[in-house]
C-alpha positions as CSV (number, residue, x, y, z in Angstrom):
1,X,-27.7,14.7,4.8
2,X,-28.5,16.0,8.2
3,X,-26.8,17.8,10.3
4,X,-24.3,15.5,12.4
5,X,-22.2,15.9,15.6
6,X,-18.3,15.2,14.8
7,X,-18.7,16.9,11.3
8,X,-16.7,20.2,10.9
9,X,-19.1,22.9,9.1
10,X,-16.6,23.3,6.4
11,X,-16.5,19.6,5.5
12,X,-18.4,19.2,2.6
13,X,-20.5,15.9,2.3
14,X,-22.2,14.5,-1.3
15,X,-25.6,13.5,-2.0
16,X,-26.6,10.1,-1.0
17,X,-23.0,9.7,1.4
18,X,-24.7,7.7,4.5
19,X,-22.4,8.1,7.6
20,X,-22.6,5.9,10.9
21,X,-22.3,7.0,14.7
22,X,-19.8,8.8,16.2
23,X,-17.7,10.3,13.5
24,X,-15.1,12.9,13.4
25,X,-14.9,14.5,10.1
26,X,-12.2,17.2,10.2
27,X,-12.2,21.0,8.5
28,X,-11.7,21.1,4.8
29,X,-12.8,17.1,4.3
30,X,-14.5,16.3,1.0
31,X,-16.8,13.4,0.8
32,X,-18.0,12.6,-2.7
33,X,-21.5,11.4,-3.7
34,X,-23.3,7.4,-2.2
35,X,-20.6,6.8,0.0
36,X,-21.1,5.0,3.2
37,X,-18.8,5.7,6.1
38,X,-19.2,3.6,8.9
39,X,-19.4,4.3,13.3
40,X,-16.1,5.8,15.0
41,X,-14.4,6.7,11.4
42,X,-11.9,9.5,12.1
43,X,-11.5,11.3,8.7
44,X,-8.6,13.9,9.0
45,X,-8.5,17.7,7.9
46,X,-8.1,17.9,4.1
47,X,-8.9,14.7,3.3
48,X,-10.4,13.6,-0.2
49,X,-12.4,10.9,-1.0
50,X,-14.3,10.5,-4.3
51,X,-17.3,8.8,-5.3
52,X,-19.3,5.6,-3.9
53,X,-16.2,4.7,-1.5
54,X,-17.3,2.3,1.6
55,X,-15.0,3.2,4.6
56,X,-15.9,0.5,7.5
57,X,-16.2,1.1,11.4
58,X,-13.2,2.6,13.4
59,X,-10.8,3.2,10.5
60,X,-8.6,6.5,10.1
61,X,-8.0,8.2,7.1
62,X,-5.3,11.1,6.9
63,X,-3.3,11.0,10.3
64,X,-0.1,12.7,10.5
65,X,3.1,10.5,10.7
66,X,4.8,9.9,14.6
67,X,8.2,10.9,14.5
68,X,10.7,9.4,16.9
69,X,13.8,11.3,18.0
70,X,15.9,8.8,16.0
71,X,14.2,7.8,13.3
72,X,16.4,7.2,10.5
73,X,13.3,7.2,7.6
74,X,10.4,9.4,8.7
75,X,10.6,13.2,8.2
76,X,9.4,16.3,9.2
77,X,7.9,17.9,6.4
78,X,4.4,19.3,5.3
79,X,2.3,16.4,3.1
80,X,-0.3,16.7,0.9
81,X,-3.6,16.1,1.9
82,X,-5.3,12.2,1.8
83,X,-6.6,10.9,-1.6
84,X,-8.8,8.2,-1.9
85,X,-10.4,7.7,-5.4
86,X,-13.6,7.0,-5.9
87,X,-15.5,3.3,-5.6
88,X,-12.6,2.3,-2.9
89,X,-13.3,-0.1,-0.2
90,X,-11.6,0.1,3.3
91,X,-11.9,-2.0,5.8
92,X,-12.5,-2.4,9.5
93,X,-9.0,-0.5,11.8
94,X,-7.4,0.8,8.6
95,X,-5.5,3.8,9.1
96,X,-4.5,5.3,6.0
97,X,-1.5,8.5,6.3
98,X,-2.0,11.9,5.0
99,X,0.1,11.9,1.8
100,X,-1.0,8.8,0.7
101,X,-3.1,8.7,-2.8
102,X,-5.1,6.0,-3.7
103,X,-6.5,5.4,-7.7
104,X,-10.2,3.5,-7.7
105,X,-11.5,0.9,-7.1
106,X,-8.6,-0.1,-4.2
107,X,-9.3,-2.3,-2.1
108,X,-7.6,-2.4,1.6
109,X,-8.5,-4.9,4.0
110,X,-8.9,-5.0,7.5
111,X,-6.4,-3.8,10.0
112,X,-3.9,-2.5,6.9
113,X,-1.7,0.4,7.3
114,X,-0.9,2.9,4.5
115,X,1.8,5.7,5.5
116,X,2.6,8.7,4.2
117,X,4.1,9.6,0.5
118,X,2.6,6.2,-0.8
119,X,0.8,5.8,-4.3
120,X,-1.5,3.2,-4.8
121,X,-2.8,2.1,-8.0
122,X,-5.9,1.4,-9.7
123,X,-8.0,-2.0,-8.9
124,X,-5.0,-3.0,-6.2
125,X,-6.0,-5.4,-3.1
126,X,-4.0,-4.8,0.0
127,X,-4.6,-7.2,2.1
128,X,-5.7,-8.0,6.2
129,X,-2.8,-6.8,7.7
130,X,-0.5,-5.2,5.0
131,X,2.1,-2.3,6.1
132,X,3.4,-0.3,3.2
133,X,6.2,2.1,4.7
134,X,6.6,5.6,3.7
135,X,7.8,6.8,0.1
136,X,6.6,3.7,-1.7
137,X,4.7,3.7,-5.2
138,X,2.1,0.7,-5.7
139,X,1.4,-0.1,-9.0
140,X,-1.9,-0.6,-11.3
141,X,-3.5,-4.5,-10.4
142,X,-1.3,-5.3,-7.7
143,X,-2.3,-7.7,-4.9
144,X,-0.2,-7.8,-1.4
145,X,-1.9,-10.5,0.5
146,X,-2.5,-10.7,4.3
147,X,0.6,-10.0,6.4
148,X,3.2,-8.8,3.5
149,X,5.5,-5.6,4.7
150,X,6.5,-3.3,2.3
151,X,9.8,-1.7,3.4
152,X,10.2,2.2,2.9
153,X,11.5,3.4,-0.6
154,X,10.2,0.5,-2.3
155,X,8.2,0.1,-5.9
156,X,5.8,-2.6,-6.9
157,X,4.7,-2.3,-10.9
158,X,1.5,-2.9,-12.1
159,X,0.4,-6.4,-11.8
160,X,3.1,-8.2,-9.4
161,X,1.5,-10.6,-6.7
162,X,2.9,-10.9,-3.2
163,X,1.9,-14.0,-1.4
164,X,1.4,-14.0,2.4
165,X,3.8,-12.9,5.1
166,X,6.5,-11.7,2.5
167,X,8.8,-9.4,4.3
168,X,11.1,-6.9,2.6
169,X,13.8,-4.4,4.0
170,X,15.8,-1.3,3.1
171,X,19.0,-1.1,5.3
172,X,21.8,-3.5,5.3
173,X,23.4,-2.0,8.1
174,X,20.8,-3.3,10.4
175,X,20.5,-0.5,12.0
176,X,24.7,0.3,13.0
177,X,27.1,2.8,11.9
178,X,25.9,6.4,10.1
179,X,27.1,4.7,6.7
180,X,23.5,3.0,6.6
181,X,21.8,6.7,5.9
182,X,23.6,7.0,2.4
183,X,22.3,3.8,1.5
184,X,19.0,3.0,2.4
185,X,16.7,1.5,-0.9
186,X,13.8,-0.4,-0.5
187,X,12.6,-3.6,-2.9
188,X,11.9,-3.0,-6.8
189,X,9.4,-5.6,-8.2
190,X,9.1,-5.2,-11.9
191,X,5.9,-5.7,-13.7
192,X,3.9,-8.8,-13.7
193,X,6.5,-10.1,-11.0
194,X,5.4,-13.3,-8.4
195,X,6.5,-13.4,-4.7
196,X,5.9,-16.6,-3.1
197,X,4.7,-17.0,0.6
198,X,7.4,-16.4,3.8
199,X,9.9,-15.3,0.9
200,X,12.3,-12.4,2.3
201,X,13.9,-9.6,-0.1
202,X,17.2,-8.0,0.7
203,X,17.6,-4.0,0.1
204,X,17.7,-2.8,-2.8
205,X,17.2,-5.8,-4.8
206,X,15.4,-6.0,-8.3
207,X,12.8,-8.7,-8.7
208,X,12.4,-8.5,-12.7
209,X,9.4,-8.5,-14.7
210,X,7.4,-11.7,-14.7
211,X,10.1,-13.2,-12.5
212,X,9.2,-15.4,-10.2
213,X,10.6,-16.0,-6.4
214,X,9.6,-19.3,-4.7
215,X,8.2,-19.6,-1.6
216,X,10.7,-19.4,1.5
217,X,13.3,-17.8,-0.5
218,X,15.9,-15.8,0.9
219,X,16.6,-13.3,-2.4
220,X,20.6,-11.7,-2.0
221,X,20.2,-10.0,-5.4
222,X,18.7,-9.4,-8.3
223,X,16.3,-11.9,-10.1
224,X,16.4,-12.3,-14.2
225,X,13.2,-11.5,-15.6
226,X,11.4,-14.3,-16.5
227,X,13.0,-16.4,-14.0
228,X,11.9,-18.6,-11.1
229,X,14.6,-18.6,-7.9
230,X,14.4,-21.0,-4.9
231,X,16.3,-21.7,-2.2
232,X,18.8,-19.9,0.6
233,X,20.1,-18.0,-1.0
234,X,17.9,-18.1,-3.8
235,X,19.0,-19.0,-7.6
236,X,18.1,-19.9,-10.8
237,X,15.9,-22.2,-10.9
238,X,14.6,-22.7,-14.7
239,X,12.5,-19.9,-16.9
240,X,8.9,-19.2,-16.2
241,X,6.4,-21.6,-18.1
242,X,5.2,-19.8,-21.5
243,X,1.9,-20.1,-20.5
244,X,2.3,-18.1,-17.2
245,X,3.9,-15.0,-18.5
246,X,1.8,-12.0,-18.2
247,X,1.7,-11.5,-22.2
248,X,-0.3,-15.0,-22.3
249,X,-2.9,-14.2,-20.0
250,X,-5.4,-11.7,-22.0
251,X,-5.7,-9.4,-19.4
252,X,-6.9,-5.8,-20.0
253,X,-5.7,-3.1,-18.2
254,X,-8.7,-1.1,-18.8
């Protein structure tokens, strides 16, 4: 491609990559081959972004984390560079941390926000409005719908479904006493696991494989595998139907 104003000469850009107006592509960047970038995309030093990715207008790829005097969960340490693999889509005000890694064919929407030390698998939607905190791992499949918050130290397995506006959270302390730093943990969804809309998760608590939580459920502890929970505080509701169970849908994972 031409030469382009906001492109560092030791960025290197592949054949076919279209990019719009106004960028600022920083030292070291790699862009792979037909991807389109669009206007006012601020692409960080170091960054890596594979083949046929779309990244759409005003989005950020790569920026360091802001660390407040007393933040109890973000560090000061040096982070690897931006990965995004290739035949990702981004969308419109995303801002995506250096440190992050994302497989292929991710999708995040609109106005997401990925921080730093977070993996993301293969074919995973993150949806409008998402926040995954620092130090989480995102499975293979995974679809966080519009407005769900992903606390810090958190893992979602392949396949689990978050519905809308789920919130989760890591300290149990709320925020008091110096006790709370020994014990910060995030949420563990297992694989194939179902989070209904407004539900809330408690620290540390296991949602088990091909469990299901209902929606508006207030979850204290762990959930069964294979179990539905309801309520405040959520419990027991019955088993999962047969025919729901992730084994019974004929899903590849190719």
């Amino acid at each position: 491609m031409a030469e382009k104003s906001g492109i560092s000469a030791t960025a290197t850009i592949g054949s076919g990559t279209v990019i719009g107006d106004h960028p600022s592509i920083g030292d070291r960047v790699v862009i792979g081959a037909n991807c389109e970038i669009g206007a006012h995309v601020i692409i960080h030093a170091d960054t890596t972004i594979g083949d046929a990715v779309r990244i759409d207008d005003g989005t950020v790829i790569g920026k360091r984390p802001m660390r407040a005097a007393n933040s109890a969960v973000t560090k000061d340490h040096d982070l690897s560079p931006a990965h995004l693999g290739s035949r990702c889509i981004i969308g419109t005000s995303t801002v995506i941390y250096r440190g992050c890694t994302l497989g292929e064919k991710v999708l995040v929407a609109d106005l997401a926000t990925v921080r730093e030390n977070v993996t993301v698998g293969d074919f995973t939607i993150i949806g409008r409005n998402v926040a995954i905190e620092n130090e989480c791992a995102i499975g293979r499949y995974v679809k966080l719908e519009t407005n769900v918050y992903i606390t810090a130290y958190s893992t979602v397995e392949d396949r689990c479904f978050i519905a809308p506006c789920v919130a989760t959270s890591n300290d149990n302390f709320v925020g008091r006493t110096e006790e709370r730093f020994q014990h910060f943990k995030g949420i563990i969804a297992r694989r194939g696991a179902r989070i209904g809309v407004n539900a809330t998760i408690l620290p540390g608590v296991e949602i088990g494989a091909d469990a299901l939580v209902a929606a508006g459920a207030l979850v204290t502890k762990d959930v069964p595998a294979g179990k539905i929970v309801a309520g405040v505080p959520a419990k027991v509701f019955r088993d999962v139907p047969e025919e729901q169970l992730l084994v019974n849908q004929g899903w590849k994972d190719d």
